[in-house]
C-alpha positions as CSV (number, residue, x, y, z in Angstrom):
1,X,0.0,0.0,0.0
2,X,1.1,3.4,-1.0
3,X,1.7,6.2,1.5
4,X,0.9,9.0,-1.5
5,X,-1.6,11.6,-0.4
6,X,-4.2,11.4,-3.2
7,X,-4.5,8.0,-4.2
8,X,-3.8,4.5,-2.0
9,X,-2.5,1.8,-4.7
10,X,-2.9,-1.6,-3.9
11,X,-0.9,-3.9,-4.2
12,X,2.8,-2.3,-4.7
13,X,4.1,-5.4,-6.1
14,X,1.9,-7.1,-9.4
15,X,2.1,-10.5,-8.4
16,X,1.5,-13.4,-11.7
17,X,1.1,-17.0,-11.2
18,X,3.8,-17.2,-14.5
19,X,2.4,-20.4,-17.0
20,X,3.5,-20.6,-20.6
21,X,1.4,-19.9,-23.4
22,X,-1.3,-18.4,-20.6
23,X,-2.6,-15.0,-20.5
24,X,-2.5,-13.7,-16.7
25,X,-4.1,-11.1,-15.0
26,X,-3.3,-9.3,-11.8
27,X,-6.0,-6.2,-10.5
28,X,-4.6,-2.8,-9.0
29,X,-6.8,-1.4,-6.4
30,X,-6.9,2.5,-6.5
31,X,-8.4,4.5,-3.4
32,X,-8.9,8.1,-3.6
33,X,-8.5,9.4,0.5
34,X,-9.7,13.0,-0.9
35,X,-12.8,14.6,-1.4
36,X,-11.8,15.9,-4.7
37,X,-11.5,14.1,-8.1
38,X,-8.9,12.0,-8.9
39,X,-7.3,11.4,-12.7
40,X,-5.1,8.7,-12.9
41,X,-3.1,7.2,-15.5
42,X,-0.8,3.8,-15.8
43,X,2.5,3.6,-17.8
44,X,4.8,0.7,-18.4
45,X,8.2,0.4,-19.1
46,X,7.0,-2.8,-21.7
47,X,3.5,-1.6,-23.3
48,X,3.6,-4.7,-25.8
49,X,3.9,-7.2,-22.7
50,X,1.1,-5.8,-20.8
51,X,-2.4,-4.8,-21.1
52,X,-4.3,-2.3,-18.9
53,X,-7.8,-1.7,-18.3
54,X,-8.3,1.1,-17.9
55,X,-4.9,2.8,-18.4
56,X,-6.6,5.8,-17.8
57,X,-9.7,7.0,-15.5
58,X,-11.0,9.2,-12.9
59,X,-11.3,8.2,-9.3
60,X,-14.5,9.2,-7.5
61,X,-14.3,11.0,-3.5
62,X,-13.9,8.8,-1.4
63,X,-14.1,5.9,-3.3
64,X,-12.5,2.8,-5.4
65,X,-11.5,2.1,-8.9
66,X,-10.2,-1.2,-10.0
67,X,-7.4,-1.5,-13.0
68,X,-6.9,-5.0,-14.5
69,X,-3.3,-5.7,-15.5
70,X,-3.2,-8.5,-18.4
71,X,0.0,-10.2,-19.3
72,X,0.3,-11.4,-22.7
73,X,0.7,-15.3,-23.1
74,X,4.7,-15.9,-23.1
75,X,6.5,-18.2,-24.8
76,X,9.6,-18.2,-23.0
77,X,10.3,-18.1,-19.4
78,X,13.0,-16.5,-17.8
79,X,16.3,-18.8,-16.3
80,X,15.7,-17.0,-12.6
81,X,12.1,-16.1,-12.9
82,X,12.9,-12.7,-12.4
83,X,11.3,-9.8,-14.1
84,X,12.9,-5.9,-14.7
85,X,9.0,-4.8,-15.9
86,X,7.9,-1.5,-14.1
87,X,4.9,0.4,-13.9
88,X,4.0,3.8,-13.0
89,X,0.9,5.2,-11.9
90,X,0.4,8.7,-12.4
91,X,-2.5,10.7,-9.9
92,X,-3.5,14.2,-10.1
93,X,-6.2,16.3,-9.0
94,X,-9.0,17.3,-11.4
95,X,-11.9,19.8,-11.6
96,X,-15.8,18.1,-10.5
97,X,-17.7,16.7,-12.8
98,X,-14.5,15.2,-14.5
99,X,-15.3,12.0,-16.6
100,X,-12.8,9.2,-17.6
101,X,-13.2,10.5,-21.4
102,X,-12.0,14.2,-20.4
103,X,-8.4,12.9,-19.1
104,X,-5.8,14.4,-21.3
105,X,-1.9,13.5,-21.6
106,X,-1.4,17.1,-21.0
107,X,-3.1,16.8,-17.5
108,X,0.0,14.4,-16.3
109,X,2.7,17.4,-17.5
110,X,4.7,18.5,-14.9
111,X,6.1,21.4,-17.0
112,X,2.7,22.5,-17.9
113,X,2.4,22.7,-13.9
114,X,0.4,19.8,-13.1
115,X,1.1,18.6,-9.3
116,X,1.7,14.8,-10.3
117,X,2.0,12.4,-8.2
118,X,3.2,9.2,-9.0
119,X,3.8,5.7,-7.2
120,X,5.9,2.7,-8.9
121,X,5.0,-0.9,-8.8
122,X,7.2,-3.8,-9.7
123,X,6.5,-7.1,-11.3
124,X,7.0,-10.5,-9.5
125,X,6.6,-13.4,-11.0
126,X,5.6,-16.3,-8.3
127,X,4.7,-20.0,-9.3
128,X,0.8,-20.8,-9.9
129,X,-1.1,-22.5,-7.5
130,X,-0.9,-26.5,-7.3
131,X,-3.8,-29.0,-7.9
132,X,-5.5,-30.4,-4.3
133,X,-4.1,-33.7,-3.6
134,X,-6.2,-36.6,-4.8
135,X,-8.5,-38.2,-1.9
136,X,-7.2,-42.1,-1.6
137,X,-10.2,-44.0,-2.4
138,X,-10.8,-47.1,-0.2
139,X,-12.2,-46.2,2.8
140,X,-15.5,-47.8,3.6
141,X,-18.9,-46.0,3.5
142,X,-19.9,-43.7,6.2
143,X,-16.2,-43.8,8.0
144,X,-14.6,-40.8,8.8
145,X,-11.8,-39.3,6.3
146,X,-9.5,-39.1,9.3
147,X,-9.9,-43.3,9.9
148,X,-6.8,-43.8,8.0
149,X,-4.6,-41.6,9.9
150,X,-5.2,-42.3,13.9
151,X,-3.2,-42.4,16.7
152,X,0.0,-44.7,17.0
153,X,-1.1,-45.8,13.4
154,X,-3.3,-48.1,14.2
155,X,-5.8,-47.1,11.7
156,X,-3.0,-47.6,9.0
157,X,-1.9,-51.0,10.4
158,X,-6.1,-52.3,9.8
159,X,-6.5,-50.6,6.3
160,X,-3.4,-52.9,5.1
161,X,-4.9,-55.8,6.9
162,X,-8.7,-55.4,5.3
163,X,-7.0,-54.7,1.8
164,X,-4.5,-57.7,2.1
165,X,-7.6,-59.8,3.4
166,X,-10.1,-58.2,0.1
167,X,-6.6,-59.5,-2.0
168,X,-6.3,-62.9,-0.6
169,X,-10.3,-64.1,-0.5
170,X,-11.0,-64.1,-4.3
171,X,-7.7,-66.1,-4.7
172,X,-8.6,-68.6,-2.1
173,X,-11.9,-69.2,-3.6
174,X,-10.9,-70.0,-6.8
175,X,-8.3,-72.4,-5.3
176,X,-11.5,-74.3,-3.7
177,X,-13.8,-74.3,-6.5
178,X,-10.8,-75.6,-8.7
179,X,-9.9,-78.4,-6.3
180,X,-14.1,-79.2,-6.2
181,X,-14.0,-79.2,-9.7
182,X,-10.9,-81.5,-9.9
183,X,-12.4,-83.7,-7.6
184,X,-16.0,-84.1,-9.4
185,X,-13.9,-84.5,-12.7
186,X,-12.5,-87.9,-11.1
187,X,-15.1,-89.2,-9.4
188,X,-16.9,-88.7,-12.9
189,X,-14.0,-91.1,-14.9
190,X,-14.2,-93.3,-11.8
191,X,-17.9,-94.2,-12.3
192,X,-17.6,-94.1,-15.7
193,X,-14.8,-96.3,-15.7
194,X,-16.6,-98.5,-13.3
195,X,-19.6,-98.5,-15.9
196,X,-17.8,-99.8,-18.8
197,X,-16.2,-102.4,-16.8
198,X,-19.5,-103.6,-15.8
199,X,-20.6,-103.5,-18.7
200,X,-18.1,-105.6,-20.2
201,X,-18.6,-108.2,-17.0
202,X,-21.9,-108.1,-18.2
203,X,-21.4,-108.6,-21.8
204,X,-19.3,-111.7,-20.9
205,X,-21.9,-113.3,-18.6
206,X,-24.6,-113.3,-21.6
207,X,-22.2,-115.0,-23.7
208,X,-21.0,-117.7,-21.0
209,X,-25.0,-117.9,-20.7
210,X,-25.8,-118.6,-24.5
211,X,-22.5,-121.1,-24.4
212,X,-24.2,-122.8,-21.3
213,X,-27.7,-122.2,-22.4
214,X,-28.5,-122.0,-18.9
215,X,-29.5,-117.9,-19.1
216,X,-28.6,-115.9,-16.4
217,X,-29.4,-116.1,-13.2
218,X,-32.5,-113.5,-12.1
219,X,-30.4,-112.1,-9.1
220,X,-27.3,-111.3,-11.4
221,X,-30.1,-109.6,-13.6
222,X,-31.1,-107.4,-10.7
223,X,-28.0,-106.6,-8.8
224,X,-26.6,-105.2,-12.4
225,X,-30.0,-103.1,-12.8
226,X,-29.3,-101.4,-9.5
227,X,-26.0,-101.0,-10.5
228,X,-26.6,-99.1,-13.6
229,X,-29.3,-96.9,-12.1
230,X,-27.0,-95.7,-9.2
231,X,-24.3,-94.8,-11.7
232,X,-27.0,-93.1,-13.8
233,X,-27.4,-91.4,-10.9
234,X,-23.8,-90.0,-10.3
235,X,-22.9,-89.2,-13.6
236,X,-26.7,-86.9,-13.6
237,X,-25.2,-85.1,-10.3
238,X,-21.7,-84.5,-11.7
């Protein structure tokens, strides 16, 4: 803040958050402390680097004007981030009734006898503001943010017990359902297996009965029915 008797600039020092290729704006805050009009006008020492909004105006009694200070998108940016770029605001008292467009260069003239004042401001480049850090997702519904992070780390030590836990229980299922499958897969060739060999016992008992003429016995006929159903059975259930 200027200690200048007509108008109180604010900020002394035109701060931009300096990005490449990125126009950047920085806003002057201009009090009048009189109850007269104010003119004002802004100069730069780099006119082609800088745009200003307005450059030139008329500060009410009493009251606040605002000046917007663009900087042009740069491609370039200095080794040191350091910048020599001045500006000068110019104030001087003007008649009532005075309106932005009746500001002349003449009124700013010292050898005309204007009583100018005029307050400098430098340019400082500072680094832009940084994204918020992203919230670690995980946490379970309706727990507090802070659950992570308590006291002696105890919070910590149960998050990387449920998440090794939430690893480990899919892998351990499959590893059952895989050994069930395994294990139906042999039981399945087993009765199958079984089937065709009584099948073949079978087969040969007709034949010894048609050599023999005899026919086989009804009990034989049964206790391979039975058999044949409850492998039916199995195999339907596999």
């Amino acid at each position: 803040m200027s200690n200048s008797e007509l108008l109180t600039v604010e900020p002394l020092d035109l701060q931009f958050p300096f990005e490449l290729r990125k126009q950047i704006s920085c806003s002057l805050y201009l009090t009048n402390k009189t109850d007269n009009h104010v003119a004002f006008k802004v100069k730069t020492t780099n006119p082609k680097k800088y745009c200003v909004r307005p450059n030139t105006g008329v500060v009410l009694p009493r009251s606040t004007c605002e000046v917007l200070v663009t900087m042009q998108a740069q491609k370039e940016a200095p080794s040191d981030m350091q910048c020599k770029d001045k500006f000068l605001l110019q104030g001087v008292t003007a008649s009532p009734g005075i309106t932005a467009k009746d500001v002349t260069p003449e009124m700013f003239s010292k050898e005309a006898g204007y009583l100018v004042e005029e307050t400098k401001l430098r340019v400082t480049y500072v680094a832009p503001p940084q994204p918020p850090s992203p919230v670690h997702e995980g946490s379970e519904e309706g727990s507090s943010p802070r659950a992570s992070v308590s006291d002696n780390g105890q919070a910590a030590e149960f998050s990387f017990q449920r998440f090794s836990a939430d690893k480990v229980e899919p892998q351990e299922g499959t590893s059952e359902a895989r050994a069930l499958i395994t294990k139906l897969t042999e039981e399945k060739q087993s009765a199958i297996q079984l089937n065709n060999k009584l099948q073949r016992e079978l087969e040969q008992l007709r034949r010894d009965s048609k050599r023999s003429q005899s026919g086989i016995p009804l009990m034989y006929v049964l206790l391979f029915g039975l058999i044949g159903l409850i492998l039916g059975y199995i195999m339907k259930s596999t």
